[in-house]
CHARMM internal coordinates of N, CA and C (Angstrom, degrees):
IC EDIT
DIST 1 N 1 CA 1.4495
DIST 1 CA 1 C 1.5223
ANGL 1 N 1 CA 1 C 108.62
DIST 1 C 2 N 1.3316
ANGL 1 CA 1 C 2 N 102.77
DIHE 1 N 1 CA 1 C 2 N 135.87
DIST 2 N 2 CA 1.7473
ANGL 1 C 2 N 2 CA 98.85
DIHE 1 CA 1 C 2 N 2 CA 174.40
DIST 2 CA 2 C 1.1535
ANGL 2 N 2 CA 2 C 125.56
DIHE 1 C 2 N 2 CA 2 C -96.16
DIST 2 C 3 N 0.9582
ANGL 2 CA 2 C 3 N 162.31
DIHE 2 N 2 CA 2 C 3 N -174.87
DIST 3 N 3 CA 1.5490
ANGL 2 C 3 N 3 CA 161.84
DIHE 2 CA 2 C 3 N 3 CA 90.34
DIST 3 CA 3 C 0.9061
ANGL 3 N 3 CA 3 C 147.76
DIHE 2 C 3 N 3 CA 3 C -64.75
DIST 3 C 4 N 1.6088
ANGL 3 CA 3 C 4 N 131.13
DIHE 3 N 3 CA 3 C 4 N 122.12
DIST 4 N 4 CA 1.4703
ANGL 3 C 4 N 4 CA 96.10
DIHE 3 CA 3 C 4 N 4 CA -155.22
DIST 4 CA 4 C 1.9251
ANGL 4 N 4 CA 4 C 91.39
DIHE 3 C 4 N 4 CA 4 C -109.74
DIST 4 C 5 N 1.2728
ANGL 4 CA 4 C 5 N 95.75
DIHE 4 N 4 CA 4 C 5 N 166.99
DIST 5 N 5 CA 1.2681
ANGL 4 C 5 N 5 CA 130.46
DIHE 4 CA 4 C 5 N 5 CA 170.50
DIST 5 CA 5 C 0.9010
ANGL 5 N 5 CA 5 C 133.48
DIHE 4 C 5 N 5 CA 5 C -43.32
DIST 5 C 6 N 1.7174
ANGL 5 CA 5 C 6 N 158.37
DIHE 5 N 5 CA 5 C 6 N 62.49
DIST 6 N 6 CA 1.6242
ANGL 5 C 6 N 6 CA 124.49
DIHE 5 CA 5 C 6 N 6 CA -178.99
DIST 6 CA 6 C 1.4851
ANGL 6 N 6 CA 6 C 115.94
DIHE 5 C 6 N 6 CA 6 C -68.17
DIST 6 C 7 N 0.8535
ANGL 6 CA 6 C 7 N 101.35
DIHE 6 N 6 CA 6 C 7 N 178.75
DIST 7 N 7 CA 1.6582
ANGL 6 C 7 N 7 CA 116.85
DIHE 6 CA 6 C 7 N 7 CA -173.79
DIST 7 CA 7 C 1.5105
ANGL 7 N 7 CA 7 C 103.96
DIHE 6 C 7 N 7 CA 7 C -114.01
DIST 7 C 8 N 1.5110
ANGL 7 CA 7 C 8 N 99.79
DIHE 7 N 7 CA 7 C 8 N 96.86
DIST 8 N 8 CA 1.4014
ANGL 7 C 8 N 8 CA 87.47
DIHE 7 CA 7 C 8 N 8 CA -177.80
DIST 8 CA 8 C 1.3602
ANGL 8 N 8 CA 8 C 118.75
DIHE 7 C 8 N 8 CA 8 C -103.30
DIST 8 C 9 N 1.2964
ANGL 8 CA 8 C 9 N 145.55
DIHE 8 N 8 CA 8 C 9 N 115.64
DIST 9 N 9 CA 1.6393
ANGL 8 C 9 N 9 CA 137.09
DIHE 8 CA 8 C 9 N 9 CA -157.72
DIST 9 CA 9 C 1.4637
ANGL 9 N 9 CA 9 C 126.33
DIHE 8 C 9 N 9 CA 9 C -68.36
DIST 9 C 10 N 1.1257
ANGL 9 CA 9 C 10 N 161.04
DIHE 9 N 9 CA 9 C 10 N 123.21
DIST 10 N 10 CA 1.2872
ANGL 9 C 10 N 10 CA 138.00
DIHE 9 CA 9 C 10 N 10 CA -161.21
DIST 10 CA 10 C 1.9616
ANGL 10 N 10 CA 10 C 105.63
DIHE 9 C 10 N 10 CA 10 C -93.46
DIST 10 C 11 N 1.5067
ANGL 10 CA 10 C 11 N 121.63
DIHE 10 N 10 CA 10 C 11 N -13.43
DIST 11 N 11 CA 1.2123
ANGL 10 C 11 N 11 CA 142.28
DIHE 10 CA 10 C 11 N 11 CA 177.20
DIST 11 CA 11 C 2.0110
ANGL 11 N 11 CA 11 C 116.70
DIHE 10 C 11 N 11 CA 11 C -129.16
DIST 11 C 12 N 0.6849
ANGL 11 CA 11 C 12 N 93.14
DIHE 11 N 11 CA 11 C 12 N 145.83
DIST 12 N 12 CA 1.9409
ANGL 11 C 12 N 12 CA 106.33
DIHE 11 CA 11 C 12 N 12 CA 166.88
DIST 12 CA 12 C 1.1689
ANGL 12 N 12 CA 12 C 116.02
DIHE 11 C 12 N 12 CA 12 C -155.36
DIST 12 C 13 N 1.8755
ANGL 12 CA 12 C 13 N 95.95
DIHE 12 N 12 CA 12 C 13 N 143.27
DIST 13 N 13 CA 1.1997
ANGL 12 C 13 N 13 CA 105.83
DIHE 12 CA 12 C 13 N 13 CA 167.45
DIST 13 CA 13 C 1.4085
ANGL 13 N 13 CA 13 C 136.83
DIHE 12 C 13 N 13 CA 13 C -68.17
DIST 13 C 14 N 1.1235
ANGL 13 CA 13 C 14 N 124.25
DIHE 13 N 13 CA 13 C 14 N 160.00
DIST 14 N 14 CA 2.3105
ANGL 13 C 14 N 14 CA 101.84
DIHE 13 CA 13 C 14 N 14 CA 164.58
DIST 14 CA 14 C 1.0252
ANGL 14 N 14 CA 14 C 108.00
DIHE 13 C 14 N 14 CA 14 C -57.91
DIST 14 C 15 N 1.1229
ANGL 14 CA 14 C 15 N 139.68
DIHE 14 N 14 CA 14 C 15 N -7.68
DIST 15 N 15 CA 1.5661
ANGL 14 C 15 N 15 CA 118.08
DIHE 14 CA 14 C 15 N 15 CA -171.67
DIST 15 CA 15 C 1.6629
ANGL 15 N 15 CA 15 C 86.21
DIHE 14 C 15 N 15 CA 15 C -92.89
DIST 15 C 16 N 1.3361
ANGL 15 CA 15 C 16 N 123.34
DIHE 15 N 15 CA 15 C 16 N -62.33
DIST 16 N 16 CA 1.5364
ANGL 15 C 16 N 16 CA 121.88
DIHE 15 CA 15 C 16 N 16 CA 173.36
DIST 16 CA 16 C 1.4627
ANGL 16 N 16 CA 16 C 105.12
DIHE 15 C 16 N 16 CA 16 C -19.84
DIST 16 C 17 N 1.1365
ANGL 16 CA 16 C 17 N 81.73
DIHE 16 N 16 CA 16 C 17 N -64.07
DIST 17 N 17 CA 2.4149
ANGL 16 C 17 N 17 CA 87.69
DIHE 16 CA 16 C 17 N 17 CA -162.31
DIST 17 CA 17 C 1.9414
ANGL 17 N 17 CA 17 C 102.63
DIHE 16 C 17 N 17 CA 17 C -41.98
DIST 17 C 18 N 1.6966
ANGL 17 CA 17 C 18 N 88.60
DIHE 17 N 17 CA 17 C 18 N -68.34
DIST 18 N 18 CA 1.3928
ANGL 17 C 18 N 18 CA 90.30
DIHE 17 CA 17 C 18 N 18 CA 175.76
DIST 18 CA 18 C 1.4985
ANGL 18 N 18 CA 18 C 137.18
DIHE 17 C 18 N 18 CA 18 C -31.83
DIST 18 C 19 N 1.6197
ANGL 18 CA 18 C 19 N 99.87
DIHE 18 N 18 CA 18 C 19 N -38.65
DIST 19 N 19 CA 1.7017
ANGL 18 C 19 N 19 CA 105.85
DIHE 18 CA 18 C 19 N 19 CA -179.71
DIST 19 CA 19 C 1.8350
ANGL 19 N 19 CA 19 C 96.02
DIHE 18 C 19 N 19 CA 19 C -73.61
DIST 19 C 20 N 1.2420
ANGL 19 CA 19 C 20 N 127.25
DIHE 19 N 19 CA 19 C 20 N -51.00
DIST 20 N 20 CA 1.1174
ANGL 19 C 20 N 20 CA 141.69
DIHE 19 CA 19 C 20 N 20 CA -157.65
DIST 20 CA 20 C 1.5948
ANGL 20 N 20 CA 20 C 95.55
DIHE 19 C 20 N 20 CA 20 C -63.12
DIST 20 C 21 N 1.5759
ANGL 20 CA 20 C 21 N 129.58
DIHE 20 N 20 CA 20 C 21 N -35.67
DIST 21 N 21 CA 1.0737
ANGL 20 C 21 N 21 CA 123.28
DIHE 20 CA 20 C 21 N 21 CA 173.42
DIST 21 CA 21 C 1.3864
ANGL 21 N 21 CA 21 C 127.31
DIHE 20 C 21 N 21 CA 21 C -109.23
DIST 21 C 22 N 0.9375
ANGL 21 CA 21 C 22 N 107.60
DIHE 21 N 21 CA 21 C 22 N 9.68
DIST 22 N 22 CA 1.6739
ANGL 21 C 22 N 22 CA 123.74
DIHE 21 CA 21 C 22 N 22 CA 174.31
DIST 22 CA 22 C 1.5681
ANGL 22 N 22 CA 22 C 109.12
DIHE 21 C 22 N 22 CA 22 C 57.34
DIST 22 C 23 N 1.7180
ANGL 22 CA 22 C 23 N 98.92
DIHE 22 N 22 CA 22 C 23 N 55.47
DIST 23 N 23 CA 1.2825
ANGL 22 C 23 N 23 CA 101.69
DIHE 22 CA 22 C 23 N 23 CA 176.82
DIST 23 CA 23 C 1.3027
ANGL 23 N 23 CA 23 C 113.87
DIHE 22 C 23 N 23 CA 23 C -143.33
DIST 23 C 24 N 1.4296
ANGL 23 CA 23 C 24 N 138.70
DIHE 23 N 23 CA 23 C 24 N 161.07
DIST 24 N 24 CA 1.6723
ANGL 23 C 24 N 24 CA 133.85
DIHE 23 CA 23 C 24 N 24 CA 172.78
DIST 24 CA 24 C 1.4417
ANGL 24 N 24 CA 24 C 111.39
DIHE 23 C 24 N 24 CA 24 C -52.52
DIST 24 C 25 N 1.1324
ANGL 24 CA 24 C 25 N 113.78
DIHE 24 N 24 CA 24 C 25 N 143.12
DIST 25 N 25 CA 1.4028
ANGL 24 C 25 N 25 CA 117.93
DIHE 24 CA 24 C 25 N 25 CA 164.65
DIST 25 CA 25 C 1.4474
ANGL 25 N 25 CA 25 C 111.33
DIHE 24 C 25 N 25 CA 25 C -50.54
DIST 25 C 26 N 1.0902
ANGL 25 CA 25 C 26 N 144.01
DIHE 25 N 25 CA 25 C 26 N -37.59
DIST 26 N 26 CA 1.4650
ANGL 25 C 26 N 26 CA 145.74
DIHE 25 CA 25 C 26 N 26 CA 175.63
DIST 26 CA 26 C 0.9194
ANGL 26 N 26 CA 26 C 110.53
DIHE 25 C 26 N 26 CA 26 C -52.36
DIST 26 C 27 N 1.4849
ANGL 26 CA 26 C 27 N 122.24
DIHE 26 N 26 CA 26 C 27 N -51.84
DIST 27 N 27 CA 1.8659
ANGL 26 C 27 N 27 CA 130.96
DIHE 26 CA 26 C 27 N 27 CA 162.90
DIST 27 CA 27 C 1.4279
ANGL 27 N 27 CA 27 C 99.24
DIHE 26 C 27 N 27 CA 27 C -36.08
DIST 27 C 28 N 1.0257
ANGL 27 CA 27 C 28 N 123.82
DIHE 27 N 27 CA 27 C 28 N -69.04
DIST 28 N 28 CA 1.7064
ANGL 27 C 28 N 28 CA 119.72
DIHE 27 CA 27 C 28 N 28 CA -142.51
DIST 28 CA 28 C 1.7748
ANGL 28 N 28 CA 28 C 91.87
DIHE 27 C 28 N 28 CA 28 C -73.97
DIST 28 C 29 N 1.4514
ANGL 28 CA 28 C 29 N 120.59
DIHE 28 N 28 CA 28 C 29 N -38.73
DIST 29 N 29 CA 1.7126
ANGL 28 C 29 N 29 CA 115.19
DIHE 28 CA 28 C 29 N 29 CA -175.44
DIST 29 CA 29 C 1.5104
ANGL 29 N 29 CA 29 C 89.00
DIHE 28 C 29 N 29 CA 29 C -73.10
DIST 29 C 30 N 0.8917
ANGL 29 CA 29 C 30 N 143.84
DIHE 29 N 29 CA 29 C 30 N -32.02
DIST 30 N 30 CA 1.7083
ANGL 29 C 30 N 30 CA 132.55
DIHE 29 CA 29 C 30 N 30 CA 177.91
DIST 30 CA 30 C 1.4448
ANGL 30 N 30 CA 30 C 107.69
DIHE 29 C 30 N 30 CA 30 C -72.43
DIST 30 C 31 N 1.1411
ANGL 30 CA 30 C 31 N 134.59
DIHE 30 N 30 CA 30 C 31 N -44.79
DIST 31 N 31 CA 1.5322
ANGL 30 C 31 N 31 CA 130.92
DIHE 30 CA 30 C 31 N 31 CA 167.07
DIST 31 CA 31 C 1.7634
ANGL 31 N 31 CA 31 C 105.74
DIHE 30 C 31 N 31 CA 31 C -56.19
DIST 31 C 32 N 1.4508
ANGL 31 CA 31 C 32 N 122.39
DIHE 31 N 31 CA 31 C 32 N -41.07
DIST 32 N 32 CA 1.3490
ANGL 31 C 32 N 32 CA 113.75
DIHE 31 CA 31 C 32 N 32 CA 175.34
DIST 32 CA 32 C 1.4434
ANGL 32 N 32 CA 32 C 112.13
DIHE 31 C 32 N 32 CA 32 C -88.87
DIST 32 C 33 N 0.7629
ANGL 32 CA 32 C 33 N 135.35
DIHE 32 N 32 CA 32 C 33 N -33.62
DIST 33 N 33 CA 1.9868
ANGL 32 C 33 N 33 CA 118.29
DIHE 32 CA 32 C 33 N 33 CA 161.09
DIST 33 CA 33 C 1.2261
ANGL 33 N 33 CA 33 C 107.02
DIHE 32 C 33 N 33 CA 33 C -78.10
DIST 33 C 34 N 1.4090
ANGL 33 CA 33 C 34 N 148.39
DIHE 33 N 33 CA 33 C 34 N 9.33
DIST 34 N 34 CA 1.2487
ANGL 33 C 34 N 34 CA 137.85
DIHE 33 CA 33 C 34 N 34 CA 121.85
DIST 34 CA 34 C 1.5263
ANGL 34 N 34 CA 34 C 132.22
DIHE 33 C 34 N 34 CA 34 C -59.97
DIST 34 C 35 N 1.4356
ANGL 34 CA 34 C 35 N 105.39
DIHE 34 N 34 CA 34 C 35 N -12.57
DIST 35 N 35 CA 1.9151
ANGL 34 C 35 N 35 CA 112.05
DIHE 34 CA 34 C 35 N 35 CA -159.36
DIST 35 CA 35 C 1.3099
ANGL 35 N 35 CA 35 C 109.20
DIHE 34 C 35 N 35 CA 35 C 66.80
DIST 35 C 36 N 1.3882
ANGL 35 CA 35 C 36 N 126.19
DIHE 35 N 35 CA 35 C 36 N -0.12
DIST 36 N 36 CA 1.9771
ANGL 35 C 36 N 36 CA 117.17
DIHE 35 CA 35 C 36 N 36 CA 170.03
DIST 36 CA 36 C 1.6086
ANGL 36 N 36 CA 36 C 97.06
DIHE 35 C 36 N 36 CA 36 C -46.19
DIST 36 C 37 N 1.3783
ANGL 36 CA 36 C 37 N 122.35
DIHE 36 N 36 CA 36 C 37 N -61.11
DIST 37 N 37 CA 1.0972
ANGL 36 C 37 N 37 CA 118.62
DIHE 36 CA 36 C 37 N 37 CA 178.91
DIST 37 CA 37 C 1.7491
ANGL 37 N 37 CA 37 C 123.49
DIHE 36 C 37 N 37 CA 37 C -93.18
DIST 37 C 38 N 1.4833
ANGL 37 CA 37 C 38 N 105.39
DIHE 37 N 37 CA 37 C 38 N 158.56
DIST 38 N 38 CA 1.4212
ANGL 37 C 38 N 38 CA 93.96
DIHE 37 CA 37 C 38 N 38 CA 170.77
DIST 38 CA 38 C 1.5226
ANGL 38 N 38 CA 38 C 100.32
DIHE 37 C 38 N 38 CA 38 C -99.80
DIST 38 C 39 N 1.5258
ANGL 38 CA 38 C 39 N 117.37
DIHE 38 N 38 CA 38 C 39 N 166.23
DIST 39 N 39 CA 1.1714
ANGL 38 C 39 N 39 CA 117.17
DIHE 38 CA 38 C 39 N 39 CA 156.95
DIST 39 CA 39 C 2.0800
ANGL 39 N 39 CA 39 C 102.83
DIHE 38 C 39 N 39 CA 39 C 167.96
DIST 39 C 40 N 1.4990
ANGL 39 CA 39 C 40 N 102.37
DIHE 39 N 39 CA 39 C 40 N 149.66
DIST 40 N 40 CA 0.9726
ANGL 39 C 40 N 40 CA 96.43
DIHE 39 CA 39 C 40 N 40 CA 171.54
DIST 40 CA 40 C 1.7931
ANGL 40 N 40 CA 40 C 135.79
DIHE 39 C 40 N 40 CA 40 C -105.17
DIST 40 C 41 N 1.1887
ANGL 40 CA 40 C 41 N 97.67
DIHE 40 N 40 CA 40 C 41 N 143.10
DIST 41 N 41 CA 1.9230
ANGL 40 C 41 N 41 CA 111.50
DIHE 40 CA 40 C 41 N 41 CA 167.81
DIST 41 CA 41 C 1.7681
ANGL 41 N 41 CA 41 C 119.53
DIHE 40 C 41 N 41 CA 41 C -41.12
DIST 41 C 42 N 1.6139
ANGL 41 CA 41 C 42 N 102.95
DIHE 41 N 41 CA 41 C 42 N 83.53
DIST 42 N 42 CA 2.0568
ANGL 41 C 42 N 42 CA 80.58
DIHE 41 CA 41 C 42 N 42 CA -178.18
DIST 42 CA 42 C 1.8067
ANGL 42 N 42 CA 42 C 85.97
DIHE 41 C 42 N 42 CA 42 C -113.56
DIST 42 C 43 N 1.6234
ANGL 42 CA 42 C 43 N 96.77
DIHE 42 N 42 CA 42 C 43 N 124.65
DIST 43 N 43 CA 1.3292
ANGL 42 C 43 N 43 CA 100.30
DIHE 42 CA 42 C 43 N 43 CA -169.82
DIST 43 CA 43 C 1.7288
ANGL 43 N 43 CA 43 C 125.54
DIHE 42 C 43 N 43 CA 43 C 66.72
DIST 43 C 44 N 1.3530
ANGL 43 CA 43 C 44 N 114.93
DIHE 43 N 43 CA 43 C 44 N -130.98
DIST 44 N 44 CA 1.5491
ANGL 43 C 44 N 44 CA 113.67
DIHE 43 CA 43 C 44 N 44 CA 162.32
DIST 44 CA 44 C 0.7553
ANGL 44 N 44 CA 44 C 124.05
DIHE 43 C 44 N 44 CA 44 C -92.81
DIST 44 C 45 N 1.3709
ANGL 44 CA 44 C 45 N 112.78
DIHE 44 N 44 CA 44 C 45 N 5.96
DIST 45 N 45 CA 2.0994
ANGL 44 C 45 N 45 CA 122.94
DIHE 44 CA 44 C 45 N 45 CA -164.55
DIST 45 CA 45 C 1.5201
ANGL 45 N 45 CA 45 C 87.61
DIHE 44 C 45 N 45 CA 45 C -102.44
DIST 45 C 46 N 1.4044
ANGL 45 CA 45 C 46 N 94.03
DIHE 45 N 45 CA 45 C 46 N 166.72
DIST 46 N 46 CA 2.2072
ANGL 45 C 46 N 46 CA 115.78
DIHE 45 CA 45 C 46 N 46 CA 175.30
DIST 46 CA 46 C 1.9219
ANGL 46 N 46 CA 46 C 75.28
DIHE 45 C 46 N 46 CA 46 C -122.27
DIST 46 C 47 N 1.4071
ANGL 46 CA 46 C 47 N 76.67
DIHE 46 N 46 CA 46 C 47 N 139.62
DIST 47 N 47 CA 2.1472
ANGL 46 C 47 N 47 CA 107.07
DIHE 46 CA 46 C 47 N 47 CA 148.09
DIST 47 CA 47 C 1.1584
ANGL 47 N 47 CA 47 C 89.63
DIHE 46 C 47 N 47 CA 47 C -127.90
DIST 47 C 48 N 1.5213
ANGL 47 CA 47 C 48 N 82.04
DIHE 47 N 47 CA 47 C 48 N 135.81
DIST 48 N 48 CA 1.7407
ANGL 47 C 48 N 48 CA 103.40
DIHE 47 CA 47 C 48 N 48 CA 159.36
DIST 48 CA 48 C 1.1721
ANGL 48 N 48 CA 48 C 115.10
DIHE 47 C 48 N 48 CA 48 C -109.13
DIST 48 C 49 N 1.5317
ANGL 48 CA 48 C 49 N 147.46
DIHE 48 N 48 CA 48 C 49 N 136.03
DIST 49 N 49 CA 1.5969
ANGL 48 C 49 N 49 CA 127.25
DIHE 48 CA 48 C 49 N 49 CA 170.62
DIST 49 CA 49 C 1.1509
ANGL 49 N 49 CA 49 C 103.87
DIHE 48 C 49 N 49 CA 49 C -94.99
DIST 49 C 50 N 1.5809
ANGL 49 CA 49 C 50 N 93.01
DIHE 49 N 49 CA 49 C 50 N 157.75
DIST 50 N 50 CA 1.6411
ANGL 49 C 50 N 50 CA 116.66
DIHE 49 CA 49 C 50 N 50 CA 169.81
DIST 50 CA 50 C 1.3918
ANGL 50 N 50 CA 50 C 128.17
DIHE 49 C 50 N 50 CA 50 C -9.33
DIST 50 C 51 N 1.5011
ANGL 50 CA 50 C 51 N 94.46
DIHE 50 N 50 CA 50 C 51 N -63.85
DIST 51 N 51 CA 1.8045
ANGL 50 C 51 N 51 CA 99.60
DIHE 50 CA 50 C 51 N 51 CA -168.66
DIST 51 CA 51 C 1.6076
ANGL 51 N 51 CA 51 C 107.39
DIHE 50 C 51 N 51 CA 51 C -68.32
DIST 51 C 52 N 1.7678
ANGL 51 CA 51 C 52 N 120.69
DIHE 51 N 51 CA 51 C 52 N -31.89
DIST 52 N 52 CA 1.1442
ANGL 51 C 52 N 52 CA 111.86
DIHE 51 CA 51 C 52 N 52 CA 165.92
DIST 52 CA 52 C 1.1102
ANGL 52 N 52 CA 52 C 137.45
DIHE 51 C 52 N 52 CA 52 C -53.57
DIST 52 C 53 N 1.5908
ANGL 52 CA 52 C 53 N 108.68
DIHE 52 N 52 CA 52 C 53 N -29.02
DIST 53 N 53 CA 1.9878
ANGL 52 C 53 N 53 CA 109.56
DIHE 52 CA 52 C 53 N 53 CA -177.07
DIST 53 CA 53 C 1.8015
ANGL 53 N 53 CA 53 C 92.00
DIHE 52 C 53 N 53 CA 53 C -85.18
DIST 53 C 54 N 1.5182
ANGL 53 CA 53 C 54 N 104.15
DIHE 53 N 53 CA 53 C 54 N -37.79
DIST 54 N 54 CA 1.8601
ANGL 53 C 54 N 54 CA 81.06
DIHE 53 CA 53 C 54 N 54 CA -171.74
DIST 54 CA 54 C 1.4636
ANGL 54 N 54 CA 54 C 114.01
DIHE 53 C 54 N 54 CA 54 C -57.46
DIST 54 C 55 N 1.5776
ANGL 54 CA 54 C 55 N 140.74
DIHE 54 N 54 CA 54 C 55 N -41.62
DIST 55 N 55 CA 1.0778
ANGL 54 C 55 N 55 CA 150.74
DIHE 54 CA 54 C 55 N 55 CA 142.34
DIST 55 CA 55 C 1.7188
ANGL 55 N 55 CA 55 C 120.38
DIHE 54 C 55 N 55 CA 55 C -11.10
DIST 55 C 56 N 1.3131
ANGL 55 CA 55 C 56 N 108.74
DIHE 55 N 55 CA 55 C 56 N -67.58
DIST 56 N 56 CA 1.2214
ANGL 55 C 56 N 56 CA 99.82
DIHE 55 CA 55 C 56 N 56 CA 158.66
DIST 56 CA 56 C 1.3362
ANGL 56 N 56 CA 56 C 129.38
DIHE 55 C 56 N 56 CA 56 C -55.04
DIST 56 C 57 N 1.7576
ANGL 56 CA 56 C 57 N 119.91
DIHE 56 N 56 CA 56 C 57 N -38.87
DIST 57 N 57 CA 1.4465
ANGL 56 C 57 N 57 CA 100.82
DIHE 56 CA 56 C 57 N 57 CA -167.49
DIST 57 CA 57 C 1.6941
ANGL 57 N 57 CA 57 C 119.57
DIHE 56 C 57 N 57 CA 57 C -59.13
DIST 57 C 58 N 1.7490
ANGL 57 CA 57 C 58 N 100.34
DIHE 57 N 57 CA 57 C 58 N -30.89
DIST 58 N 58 CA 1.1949
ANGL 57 C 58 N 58 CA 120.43
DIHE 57 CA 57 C 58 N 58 CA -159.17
DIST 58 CA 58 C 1.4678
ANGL 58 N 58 CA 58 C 94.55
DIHE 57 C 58 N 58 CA 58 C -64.85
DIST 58 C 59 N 1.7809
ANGL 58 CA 58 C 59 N 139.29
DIHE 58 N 58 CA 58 C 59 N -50.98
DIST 59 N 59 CA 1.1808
ANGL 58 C 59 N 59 CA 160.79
DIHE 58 CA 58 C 59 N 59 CA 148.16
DIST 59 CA 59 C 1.5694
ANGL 59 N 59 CA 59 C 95.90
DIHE 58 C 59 N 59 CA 59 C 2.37
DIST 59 C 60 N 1.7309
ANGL 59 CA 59 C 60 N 105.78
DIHE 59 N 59 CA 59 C 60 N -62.66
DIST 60 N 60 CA 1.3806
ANGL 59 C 60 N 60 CA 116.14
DIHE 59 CA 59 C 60 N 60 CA -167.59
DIST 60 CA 60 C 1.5471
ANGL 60 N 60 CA 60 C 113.98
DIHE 59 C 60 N 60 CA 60 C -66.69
DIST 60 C 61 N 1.3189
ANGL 60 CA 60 C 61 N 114.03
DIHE 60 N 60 CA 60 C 61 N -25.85
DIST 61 N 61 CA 1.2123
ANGL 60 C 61 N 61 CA 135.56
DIHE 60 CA 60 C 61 N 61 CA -170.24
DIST 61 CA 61 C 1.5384
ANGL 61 N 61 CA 61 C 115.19
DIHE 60 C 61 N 61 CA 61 C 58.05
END
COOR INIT
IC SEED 1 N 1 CA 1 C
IC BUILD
């Protein structure tokens, strides 16, 4: 028997988050210059980790 795999990410981009939450990328940089979300600044880009988008989805309900 096999199993398969998910792919689970340890970082995402906003555009990731956004698809993942069915929202504009503007949403998700407005949730992070609000602190709704956590995530960090590398360069001009945001990562978000894992546990933060699952957190949010649940948020979203």
């Amino acid at each position: 028997m096999y199993e398969r795999e998910t792919e689970v990410k340890e970082t995402y981009t906003v555009r990731e988050v956004a698809k993942l939450l069915k929202c504009s990328d503007q949403t998700v940089r407005k949730f992070l210059n609000g602190n709704e979300l956590r995530g960090a600044k590398v360069g001009r880009s945001w990562r978000i980790c894992h546990d933060e988008v699952v957190r949010m989805t649940r948020l979203q309900g």
